[in-house]
C-alpha positions in Angstrom: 31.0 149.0 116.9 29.1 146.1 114.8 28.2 149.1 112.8 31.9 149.6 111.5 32.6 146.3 110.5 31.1 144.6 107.8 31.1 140.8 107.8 30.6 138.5 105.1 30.4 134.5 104.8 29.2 131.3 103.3 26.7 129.1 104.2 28.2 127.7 106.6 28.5 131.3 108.2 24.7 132.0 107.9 23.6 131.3 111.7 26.6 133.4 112.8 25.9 136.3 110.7 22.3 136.3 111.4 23.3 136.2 115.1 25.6 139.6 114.0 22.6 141.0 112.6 20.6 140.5 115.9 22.9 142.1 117.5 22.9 145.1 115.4 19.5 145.6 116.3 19.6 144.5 119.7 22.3 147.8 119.7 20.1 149.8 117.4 17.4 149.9 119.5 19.0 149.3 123.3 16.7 145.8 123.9 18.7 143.7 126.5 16.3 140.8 125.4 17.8 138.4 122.5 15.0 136.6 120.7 14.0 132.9 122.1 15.3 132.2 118.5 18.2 133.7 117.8 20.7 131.3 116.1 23.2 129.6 119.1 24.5 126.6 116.9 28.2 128.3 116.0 28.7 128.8 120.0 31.4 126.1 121.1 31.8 125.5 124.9 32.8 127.9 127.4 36.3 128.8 127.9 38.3 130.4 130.3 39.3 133.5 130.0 43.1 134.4 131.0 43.7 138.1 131.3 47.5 139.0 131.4 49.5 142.0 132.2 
């Protein structure tokens, strides 16, 4: 699915579309392991999720 999308942004985008990009290959290759690394600084708190219908 990350495949058919392609995504584009500024600077302030960078560690988000690297993150993308990890997950590409993460898909690419079927590794369930994300880097130590990878980029986590656009993640804001967790939120509930409300499912409806």
């Amino acid at each position: 699915m990350l495949d058919a999308v392609a995504f584009a942004g500024g600077t302030a985008a960078a560690e988000l579309l690297e993150a993308v990009r990890i997950l590409r290959e993460l898909n690419a290759t079927g590794s369930p392991k994300v880097p130590d690394d990878a980029p986590t600084r656009f993640v804001t708190r967790p939120r509930a999720l409300t499912v409806t219908g």
